[in-house]
N, CA, C and O atoms as a DFTB+ gen file, in Angstrom:
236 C
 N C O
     1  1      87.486     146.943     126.327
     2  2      86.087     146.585     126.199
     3  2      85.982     145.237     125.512
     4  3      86.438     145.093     124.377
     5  1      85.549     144.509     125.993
     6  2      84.187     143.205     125.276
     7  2      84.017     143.165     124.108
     8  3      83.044     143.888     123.894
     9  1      84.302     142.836     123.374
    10  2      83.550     142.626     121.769
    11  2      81.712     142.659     121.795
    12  3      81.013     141.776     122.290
    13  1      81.273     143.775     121.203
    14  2      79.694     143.491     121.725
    15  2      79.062     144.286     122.543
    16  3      77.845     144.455     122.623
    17  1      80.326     145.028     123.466
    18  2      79.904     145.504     124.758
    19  2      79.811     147.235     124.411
    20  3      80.590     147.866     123.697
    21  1      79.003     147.591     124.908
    22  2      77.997     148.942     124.294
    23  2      79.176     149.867     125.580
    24  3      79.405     149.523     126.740
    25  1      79.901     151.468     124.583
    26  2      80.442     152.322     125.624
    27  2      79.771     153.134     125.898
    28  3      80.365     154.131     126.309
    29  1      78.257     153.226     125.855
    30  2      77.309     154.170     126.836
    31  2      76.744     153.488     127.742
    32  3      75.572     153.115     127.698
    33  1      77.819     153.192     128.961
    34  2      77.754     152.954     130.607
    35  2      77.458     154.001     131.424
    36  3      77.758     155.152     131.109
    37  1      76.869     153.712     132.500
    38  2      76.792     154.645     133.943
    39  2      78.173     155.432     134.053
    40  3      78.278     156.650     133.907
    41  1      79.269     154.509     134.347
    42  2      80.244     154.478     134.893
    43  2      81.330     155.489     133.636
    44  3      82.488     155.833     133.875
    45  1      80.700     155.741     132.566
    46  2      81.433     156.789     131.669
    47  2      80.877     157.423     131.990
    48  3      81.304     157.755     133.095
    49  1      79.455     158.297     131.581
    50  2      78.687     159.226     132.194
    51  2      79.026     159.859     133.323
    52  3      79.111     161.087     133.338
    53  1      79.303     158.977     134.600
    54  2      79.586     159.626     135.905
    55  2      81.252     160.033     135.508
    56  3      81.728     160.905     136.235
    57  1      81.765     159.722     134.901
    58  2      83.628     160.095     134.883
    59  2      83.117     161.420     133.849
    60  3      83.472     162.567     134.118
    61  1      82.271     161.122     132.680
    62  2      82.677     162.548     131.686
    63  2      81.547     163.956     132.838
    64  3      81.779     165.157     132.972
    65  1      80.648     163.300     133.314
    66  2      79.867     164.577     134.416
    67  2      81.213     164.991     135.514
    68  3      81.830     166.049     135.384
    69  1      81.426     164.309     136.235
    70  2      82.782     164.395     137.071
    71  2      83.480     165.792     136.383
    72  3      83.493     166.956     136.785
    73  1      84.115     165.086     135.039
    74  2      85.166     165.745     134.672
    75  2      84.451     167.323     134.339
    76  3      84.973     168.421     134.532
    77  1      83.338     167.073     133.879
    78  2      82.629     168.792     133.844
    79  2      82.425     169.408     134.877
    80  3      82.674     170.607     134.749
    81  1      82.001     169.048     136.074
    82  2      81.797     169.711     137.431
    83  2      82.973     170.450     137.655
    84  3      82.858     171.670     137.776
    85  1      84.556     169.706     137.763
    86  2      85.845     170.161     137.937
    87  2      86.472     170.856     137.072
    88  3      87.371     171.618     137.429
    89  1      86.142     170.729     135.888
    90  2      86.538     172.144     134.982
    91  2      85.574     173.176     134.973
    92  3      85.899     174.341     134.745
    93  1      84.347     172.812     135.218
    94  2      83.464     174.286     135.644
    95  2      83.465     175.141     136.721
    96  3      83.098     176.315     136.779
    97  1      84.176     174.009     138.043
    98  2      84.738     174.815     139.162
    99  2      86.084     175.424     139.123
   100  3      86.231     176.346     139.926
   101  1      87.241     175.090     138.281
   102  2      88.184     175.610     137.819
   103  2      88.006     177.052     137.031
   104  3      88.612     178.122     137.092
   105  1      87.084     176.655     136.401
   106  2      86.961     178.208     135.564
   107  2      86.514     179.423     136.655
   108  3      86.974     180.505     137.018
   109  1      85.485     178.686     136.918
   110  2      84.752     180.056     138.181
   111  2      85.790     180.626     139.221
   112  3      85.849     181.778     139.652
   113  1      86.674     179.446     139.551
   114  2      87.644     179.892     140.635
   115  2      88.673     180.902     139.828
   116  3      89.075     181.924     140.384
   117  1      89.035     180.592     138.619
   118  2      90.132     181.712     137.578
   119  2      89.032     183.126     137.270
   120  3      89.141     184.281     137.682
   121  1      88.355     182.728     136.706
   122  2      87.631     183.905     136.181
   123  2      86.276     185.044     136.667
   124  3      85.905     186.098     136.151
   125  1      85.832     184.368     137.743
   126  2      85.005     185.162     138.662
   127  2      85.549     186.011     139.944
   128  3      85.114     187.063     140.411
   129  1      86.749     185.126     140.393
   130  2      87.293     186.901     141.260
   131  2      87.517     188.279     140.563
   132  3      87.350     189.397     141.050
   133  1      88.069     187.827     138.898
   134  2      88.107     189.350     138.374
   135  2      86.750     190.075     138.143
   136  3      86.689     191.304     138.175
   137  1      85.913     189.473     137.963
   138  2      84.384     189.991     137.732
   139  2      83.733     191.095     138.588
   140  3      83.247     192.201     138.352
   141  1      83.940     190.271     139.769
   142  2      83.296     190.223     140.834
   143  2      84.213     191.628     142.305
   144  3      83.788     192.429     143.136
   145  1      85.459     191.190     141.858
   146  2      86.372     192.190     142.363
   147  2      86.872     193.642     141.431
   148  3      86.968     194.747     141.966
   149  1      87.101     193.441     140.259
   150  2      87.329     194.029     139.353
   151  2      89.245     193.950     138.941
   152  3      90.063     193.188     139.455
   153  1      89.478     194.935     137.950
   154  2      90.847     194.514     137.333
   155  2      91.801     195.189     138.165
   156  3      92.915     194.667     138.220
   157  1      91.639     196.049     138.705
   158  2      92.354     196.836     139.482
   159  2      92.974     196.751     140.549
   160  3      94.106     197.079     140.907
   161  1      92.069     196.247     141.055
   162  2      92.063     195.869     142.460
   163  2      93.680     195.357     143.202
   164  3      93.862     195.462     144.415
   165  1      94.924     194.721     142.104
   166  2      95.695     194.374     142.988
   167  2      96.696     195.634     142.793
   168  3      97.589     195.676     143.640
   169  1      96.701     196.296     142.175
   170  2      97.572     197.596     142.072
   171  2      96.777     198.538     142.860
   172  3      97.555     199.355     143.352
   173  1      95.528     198.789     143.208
   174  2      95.214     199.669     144.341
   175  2      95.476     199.061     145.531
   176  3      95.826     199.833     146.423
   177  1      95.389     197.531     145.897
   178  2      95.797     197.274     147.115
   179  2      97.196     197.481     147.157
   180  3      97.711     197.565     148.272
   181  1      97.844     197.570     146.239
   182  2      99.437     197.570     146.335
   183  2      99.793     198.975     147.090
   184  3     100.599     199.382     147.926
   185  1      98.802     199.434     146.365
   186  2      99.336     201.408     146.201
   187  2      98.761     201.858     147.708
   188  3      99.029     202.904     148.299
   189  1      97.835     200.697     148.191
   190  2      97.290     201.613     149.812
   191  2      98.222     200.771     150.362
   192  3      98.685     201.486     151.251
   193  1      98.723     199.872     150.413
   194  2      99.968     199.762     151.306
   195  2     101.177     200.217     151.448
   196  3     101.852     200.195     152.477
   197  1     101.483     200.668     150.335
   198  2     102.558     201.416     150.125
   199  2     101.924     203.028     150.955
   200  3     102.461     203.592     151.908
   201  1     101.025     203.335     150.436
   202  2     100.836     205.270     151.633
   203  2     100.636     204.513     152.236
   204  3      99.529     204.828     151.801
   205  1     100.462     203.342     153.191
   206  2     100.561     202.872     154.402
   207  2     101.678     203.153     155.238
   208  3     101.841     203.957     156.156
   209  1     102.653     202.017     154.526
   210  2     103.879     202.055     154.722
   211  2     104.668     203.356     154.609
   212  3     105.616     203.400     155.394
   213  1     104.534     204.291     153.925
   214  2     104.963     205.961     153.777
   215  2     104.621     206.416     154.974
   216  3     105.510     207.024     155.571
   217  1     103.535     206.295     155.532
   218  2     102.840     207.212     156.481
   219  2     103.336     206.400     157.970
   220  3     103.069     206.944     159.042
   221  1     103.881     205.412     157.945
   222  2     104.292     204.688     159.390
   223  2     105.724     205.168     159.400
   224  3     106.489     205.003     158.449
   225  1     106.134     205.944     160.852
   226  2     107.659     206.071     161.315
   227  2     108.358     204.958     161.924
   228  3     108.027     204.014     162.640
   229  1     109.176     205.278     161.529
   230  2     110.327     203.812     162.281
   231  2     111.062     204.641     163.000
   232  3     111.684     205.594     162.531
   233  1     111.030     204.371     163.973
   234  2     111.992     204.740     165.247
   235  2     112.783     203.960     165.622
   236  3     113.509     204.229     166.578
């Protein structure tokens, strides 16, 4: 920076908003499938594929 020159620019504003949009979409993407799906969910899908797989013959 400029000697003089003021760091409340557009051009920070739009980089520190930026940087919040992408960590607020980061979070939602980590922490709203468990919400929304619940905690379980990958050990019951595990467990119906497995009596899936039990219940199919191989010939």
């Amino acid at each position: 920076m400029d000697p003089g020159e003021s760091y409340f620019q557009w051009k920070n504003f739009i980089t520190l908003g930026s940087w919040g949009i992408g960590l607020l979409a980061h979070g939602v993407s980590v922490f709203l499938p468990t919400l929304v799906i619940g905690k379980n969910w990958e050990d019951d899908k595990i467990k119906e594929l497995m009596e899936k797989e039990r219940n199919h013959k191989w010939e």
